[in-house]
C-alpha positions as CSV (number, residue, x, y, z in Angstrom):
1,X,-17.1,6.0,14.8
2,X,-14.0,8.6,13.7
3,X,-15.2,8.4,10.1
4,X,-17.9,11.3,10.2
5,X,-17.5,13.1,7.2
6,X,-19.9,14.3,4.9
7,X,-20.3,13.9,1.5
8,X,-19.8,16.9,-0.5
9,X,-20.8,18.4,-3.9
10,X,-17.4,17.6,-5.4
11,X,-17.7,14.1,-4.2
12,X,-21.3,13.8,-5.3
13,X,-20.1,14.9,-8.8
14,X,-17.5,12.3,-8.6
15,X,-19.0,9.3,-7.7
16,X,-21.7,10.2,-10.6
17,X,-18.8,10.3,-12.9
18,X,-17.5,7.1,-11.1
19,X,-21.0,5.3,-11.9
20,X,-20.4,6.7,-15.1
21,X,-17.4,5.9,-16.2
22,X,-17.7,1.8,-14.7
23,X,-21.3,1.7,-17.3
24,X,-18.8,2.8,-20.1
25,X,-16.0,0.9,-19.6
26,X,-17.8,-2.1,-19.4
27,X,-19.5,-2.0,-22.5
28,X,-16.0,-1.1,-24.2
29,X,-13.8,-3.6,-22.5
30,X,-12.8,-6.8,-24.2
31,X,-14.1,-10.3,-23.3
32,X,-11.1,-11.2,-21.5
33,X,-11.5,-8.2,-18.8
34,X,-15.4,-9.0,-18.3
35,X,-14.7,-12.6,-17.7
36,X,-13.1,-14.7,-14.8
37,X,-12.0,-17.3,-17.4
38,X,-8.2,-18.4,-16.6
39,X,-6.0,-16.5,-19.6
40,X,-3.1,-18.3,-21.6
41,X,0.4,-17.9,-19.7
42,X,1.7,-16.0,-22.6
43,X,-0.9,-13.9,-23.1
44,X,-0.1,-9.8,-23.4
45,X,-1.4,-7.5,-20.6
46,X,-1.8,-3.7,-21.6
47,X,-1.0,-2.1,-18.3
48,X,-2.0,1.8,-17.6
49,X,0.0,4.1,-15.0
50,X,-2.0,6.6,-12.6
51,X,0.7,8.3,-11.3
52,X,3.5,9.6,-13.3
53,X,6.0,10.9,-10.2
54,X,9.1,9.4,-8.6
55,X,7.2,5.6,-7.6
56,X,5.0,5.9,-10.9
57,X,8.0,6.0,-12.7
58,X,9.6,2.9,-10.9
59,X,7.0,0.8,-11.4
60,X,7.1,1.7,-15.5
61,X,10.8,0.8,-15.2
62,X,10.2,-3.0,-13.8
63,X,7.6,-3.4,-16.1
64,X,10.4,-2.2,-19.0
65,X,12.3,-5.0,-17.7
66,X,9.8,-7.6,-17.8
67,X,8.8,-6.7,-21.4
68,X,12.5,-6.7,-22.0
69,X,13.2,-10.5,-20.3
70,X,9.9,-12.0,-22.6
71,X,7.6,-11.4,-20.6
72,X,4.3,-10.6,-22.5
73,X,3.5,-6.9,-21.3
74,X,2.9,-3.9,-22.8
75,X,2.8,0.1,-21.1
76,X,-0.4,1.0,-23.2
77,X,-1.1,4.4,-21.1
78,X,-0.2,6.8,-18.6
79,X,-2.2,9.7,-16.5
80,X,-1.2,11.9,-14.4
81,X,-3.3,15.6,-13.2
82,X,0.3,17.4,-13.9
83,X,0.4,17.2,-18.1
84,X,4.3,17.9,-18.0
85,X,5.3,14.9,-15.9
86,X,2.5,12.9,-18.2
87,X,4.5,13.6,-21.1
88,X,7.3,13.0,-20.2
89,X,6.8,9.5,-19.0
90,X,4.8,8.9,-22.3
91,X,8.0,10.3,-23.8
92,X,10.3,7.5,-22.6
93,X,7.9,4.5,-22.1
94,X,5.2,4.8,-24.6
95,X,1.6,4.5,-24.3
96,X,-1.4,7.0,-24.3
97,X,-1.6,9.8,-22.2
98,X,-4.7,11.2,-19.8
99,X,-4.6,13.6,-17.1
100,X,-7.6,12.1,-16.1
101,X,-7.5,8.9,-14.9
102,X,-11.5,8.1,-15.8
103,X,-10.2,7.8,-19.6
104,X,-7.6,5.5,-19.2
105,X,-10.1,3.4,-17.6
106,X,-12.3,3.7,-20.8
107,X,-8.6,2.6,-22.6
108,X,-10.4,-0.9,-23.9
109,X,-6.2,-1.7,-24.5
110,X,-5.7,-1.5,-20.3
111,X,-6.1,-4.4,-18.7
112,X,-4.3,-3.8,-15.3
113,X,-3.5,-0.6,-14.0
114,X,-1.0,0.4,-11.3
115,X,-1.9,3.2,-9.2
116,X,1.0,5.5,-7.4
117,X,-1.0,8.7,-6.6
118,X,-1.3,10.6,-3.1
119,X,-2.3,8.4,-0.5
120,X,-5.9,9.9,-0.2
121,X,-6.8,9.4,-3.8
122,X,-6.1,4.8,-4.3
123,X,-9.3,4.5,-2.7
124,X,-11.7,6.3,-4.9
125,X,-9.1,5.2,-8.3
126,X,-9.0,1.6,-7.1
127,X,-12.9,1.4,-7.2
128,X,-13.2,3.2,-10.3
129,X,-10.3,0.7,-11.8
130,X,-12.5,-2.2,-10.6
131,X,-15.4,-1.4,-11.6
132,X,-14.2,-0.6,-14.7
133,X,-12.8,-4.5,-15.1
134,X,-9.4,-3.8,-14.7
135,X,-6.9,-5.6,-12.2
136,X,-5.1,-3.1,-9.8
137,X,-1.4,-3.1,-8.4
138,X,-1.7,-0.3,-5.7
139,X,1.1,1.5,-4.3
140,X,0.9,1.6,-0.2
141,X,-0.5,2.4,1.6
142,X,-4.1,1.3,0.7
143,X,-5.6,4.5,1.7
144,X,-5.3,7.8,3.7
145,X,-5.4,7.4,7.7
146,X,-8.8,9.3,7.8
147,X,-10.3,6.7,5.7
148,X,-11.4,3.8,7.3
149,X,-15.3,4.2,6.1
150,X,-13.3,4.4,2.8
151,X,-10.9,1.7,3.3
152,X,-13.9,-1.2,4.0
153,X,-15.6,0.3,1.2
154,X,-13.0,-0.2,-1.2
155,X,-12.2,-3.6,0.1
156,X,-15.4,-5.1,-0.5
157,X,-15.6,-3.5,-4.1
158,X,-12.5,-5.4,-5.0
159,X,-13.8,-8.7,-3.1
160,X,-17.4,-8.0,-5.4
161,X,-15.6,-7.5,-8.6
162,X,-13.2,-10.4,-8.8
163,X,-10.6,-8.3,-10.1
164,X,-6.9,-9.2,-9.1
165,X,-5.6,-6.6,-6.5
166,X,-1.7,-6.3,-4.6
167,X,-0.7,-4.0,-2.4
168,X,2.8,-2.5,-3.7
169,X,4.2,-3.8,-0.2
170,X,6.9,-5.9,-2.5
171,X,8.1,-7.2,0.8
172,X,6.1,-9.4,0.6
173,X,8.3,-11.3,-2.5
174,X,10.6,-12.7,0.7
175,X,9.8,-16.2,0.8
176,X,10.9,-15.9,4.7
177,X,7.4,-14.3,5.9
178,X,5.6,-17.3,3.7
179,X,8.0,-19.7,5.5
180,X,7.5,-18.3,9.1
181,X,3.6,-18.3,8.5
182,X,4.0,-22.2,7.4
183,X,6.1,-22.9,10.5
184,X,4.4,-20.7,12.8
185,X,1.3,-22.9,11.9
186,X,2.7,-25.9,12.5
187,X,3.3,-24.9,16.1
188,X,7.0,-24.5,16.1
189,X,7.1,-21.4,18.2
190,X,4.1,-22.7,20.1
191,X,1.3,-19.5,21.2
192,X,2.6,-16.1,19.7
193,X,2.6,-13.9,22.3
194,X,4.9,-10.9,21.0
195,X,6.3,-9.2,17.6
196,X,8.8,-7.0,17.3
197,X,9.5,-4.8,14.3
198,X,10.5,-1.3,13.0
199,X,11.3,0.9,10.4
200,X,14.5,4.0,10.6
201,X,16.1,6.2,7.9
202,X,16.7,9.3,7.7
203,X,14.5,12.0,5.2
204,X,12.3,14.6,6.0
205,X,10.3,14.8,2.2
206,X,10.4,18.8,2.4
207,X,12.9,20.7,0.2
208,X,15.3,17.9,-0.3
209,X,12.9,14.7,-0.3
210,X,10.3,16.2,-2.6
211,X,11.4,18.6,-5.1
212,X,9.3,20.9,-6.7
213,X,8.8,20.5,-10.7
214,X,8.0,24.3,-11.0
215,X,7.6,27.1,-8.4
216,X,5.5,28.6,-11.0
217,X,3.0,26.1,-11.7
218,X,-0.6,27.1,-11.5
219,X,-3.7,25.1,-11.7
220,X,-5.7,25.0,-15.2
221,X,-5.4,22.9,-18.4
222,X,-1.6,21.2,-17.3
223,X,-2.1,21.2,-13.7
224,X,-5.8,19.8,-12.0
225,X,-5.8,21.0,-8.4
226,X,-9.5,19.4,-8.1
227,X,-8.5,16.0,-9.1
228,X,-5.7,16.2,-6.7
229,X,-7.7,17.0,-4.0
230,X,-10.0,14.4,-4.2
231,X,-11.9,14.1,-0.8
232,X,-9.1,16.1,1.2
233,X,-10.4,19.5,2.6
234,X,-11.2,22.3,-0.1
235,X,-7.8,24.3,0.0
236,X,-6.8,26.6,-2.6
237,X,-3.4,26.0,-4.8
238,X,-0.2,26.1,-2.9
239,X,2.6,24.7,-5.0
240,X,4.2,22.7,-1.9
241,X,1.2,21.2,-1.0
242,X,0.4,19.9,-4.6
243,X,4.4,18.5,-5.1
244,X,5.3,17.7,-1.9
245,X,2.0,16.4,-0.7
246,X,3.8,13.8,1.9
247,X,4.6,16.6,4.3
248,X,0.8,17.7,5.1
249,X,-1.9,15.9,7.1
250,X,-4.8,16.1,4.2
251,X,-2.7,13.6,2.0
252,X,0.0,11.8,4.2
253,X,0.3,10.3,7.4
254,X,4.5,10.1,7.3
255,X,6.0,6.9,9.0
256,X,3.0,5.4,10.1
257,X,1.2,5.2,7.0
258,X,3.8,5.5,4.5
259,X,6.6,2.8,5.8
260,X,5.1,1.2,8.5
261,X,3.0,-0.8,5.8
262,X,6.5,-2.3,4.3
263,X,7.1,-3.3,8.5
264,X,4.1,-4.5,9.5
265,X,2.8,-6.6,6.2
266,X,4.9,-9.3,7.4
267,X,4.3,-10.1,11.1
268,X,0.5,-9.3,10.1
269,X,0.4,-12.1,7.3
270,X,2.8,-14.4,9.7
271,X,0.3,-14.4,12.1
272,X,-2.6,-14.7,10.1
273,X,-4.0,-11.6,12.1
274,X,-7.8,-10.4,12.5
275,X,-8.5,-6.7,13.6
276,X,-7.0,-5.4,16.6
277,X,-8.3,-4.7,19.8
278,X,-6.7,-1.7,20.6
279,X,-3.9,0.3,19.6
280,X,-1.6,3.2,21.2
281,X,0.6,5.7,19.4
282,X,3.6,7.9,20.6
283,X,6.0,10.1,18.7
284,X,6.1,13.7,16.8
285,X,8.1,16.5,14.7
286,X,11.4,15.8,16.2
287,X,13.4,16.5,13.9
288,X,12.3,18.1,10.6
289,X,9.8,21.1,12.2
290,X,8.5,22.0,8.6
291,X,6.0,19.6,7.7
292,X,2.7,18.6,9.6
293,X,3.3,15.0,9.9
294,X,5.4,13.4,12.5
295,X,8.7,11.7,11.8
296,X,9.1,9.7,14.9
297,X,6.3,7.5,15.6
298,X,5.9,3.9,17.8
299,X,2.8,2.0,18.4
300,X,1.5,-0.7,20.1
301,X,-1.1,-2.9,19.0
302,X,-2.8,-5.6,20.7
303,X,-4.8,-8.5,19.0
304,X,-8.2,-10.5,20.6
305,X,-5.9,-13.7,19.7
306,X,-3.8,-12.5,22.5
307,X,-0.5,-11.1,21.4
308,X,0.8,-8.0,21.5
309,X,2.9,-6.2,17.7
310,X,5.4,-3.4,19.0
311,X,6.3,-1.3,16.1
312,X,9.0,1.7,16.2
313,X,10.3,4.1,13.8
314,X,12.2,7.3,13.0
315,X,12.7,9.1,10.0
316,X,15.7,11.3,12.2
317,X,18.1,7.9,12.0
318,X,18.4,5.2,9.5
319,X,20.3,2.6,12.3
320,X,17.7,-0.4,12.0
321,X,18.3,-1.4,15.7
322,X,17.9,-5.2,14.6
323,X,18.7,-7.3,12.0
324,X,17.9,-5.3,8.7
325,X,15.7,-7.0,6.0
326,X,15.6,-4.3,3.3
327,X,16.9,-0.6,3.7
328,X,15.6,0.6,7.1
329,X,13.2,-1.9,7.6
330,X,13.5,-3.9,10.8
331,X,13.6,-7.5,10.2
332,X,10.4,-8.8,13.5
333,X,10.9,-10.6,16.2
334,X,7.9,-13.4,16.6
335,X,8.0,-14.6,20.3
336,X,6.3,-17.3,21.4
337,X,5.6,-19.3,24.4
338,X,8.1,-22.3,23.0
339,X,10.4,-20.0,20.8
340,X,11.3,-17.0,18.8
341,X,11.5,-16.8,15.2
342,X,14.2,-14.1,14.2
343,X,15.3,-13.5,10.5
344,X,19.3,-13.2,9.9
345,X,20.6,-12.8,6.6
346,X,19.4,-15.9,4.3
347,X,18.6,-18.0,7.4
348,X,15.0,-18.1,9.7
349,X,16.3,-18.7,12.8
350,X,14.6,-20.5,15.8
351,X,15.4,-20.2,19.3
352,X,14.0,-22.6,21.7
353,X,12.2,-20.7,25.0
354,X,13.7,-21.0,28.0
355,X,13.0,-24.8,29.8
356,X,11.7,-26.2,26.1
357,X,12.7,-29.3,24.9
358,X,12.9,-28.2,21.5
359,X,16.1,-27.9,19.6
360,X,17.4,-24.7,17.5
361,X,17.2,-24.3,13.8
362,X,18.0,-22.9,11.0
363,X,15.8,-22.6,7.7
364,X,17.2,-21.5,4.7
365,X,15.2,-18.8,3.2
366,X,14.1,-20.1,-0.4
367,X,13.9,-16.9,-2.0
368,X,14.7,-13.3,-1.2
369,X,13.0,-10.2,-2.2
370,X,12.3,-9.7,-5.6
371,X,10.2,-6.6,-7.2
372,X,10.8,-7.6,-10.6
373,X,9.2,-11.3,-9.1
374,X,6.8,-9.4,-7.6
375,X,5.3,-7.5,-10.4
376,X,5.6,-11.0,-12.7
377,X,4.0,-12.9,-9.8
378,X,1.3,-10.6,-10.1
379,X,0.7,-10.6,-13.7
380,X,1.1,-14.4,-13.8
381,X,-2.0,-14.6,-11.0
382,X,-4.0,-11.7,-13.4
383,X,-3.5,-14.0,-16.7
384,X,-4.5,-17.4,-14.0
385,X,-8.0,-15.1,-12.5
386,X,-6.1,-15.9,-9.4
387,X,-6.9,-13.1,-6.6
388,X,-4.4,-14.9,-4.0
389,X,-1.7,-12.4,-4.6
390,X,1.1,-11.7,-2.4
391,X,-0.6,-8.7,-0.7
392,X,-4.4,-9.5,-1.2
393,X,-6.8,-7.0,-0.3
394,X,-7.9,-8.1,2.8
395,X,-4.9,-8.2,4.4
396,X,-4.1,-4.4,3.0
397,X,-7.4,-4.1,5.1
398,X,-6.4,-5.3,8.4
399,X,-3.3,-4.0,8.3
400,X,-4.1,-0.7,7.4
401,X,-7.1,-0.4,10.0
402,X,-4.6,-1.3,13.0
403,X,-2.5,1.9,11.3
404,X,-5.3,3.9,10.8
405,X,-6.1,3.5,14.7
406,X,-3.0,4.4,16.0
407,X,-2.8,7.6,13.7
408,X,-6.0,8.3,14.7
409,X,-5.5,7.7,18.5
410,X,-2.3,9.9,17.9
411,X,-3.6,12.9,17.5
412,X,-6.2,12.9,19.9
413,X,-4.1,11.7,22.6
414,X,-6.1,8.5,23.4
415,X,-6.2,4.9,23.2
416,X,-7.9,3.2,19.8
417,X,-10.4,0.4,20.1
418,X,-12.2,-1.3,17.6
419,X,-15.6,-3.1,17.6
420,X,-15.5,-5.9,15.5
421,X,-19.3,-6.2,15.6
422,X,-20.1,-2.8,13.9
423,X,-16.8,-2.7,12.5
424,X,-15.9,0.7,13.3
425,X,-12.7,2.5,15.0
426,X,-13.7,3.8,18.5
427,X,-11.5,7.0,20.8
């Protein structure tokens, strides 16, 4: 097990405030959020940001579409542990605003939150959110690659609550991958045996990618170091680390963690994959020396079912090297032993195997990627009680644990297996 850490006072305190705030919110939320009862199509959602940087702020300008188009949705609160950036998004969208995200939660007008902090704090808010009775759009990826413990943890919160959880792996809005799971299911490509897939651009998130607000920001009543360090090691303030927090180990993984989940959702939910059985990890700083994390990274993963997911990816060149579904993101390649499923343009494409009798097709791709569909997907299945979302928490889970592994095998130079019986990761 690679998950040893212990718990410490500051996590102590937290989950006490955790327990806490869940007892609270609770008692305060309306009957709607403490029910499972299926909600009127039209009926307004109160939505609360945790988050208020660059993606945070994205997500409040879809929903400020949707409200704009009819649909029945309001931005009732935002949080963020920098009281500046809080303002300023409750400036220009409205709603109440925290810098703690334990109040909003107590917000009896919040009904779903979206989540878009640091990668090593969506565990620990997504339980708190559930808990609390709200519904949960989380921003990938699920959790930090240290995690795991975590990860399963949070994953069986959300299955025990009932709430309505997606993975902001909006992706997953291409009807293609729904398609190719249908027809991969029907046996068109026969046994999988091999995916493809990738992700290149070009971006090192250091002076240029992540800019800082203020050099001269300082913890205290605008600015909560503690809250932004979560579980991460104890580290005193150091403005880089606290606005460009996806250049260090303690909060970001770079490629692997933070695009691979847009690359690998796919080909995982294609497949209808269970954990893997091992996974192996190249790569490194070979390009941008500043930051901790690498920006080239490959992996292999291999799967008990017998197949074998290759995924590659720079952050040093943006050339897709394949047929480009999205910016950056290699479109897979799904081999089987009677054909390969390849994606071009508006069009899934089969190729018959060498010596099959089959014939080649094309399928037209019903619907291409859509956030603003994503997001009203997603409200749609929280008015319905309908946890099926496009990204469901399980397979956040799986996916996540084979990415967790090949971080993890990374920097210890050795191969990643997984026991499904205990369910742990094994070096």
């Amino acid at each position: 097990m690679v998950d040893k850490s212990k718990q410490t006072r500051r996590q102590f305190i937290r989950d006490v405030g955790t327990a806490a705030v869940a007892t609270v919110a609770a008692a305060r939320q309306p009957a709607r959020a403490q029910t499972a009862g299926t909600a009127g199509a039209n009926e307004r959602l109160g939505i609360g940001f945790i988050g208020c940087g660059g993606r945070g702020s994205n997500h409040m300008e879809y929903v400020s579409k949707l409200k704009a188009s009819g649909n029945a949705v309001e931005i009732v609160a935002v949080c963020d542990t920098y009281r500046p950036r809080m303002e300023k998004a409750a400036a220009k969208f409205g709603g109440k605003g925290y810098m703690d995200h334990r109040e909003l939660l107590e917000d009896r007008n919040v009904d779903v939150v979206c989540i878009s902090t640091p990668d090593h704090i969506h565990a620990a808010q997504v339980i708190d959110a559930v808990r609390a009775g709200k519904d949960v759009y989380c921003e990938k990826p699920v959790t930090h690659w240290r995690q795991f413990e975590l990860t399963r943890k949070m994953t069986e919160e959300v299955k025990k609550s009932g709430r309505v959880f997606i993975l902001g792996t909006q992706g997953m809005s291409d009807s293609a991958w729904h398609q190719a799971r249908r027809l991969v299911k029907e046996g068109l490509i026969g046994q999988p045996v091999h995916v493809e897939c990738g992700y290149f651009r070009v971006g090192d998130w250091g002076e240029r990618g992540m800019p800082i607000d203020d050099p001269n920001a300082r913890p205290g009543k605008d600015l909560n170091w503690e809250a932004f360090l979560g579980d991460a090691p104890k580290r005193e303030f150091d403005v880089s680390r606290y606005f460009r927090w996806r250049m260090y180990e303690d909060y970001s993984g770079g490629p692997v963690t933070d695009l691979f989940p847009h690359t690998l959702t796919p080909p995982a939910w294609i497949l209808d994959v269970a954990f893997p059985s091992l996974v192996v990890a190249t790569g490194g700083k070979f390009r941008y020396s500043e930051r901790e994390i690498p920006d080239t990274f490959n992996m292999l993963i291999d799967y008990p079912e017998k197949y074998t997911v290759a995924v590659l990816g720079t952050q040093a060149n943006d050339f897709p090297g394949g047929i480009a579904r999205g910016a950056g993101n290699r479109s897979p390649v799904i081999r089987g032993w009677e054909g390969t499923l390849t994606f071009v343009g508006q069009d899934i494409v089969f190729t018959p195997a060498a010596g099959s009798k089959a014939a080649p097709r094309k399928i037209p791709v019903e619907k291409p990627e859509d956030v603003l569909r994503y997001w009203a997907d997603f409200l749609d299945c929280c008015r319905r009680r309908d946890v099926n979302t496009a990204s469901p928490v399980d397979l956040a889970f799986k996916v996540q644990t084979a990415l967790q592994m090949a971080m993890l095998g990374f920097r210890e130079g050795k191969v990643a297996r997984f026991d499904r019986d205990a369910m742990k990761i094994l070096l």
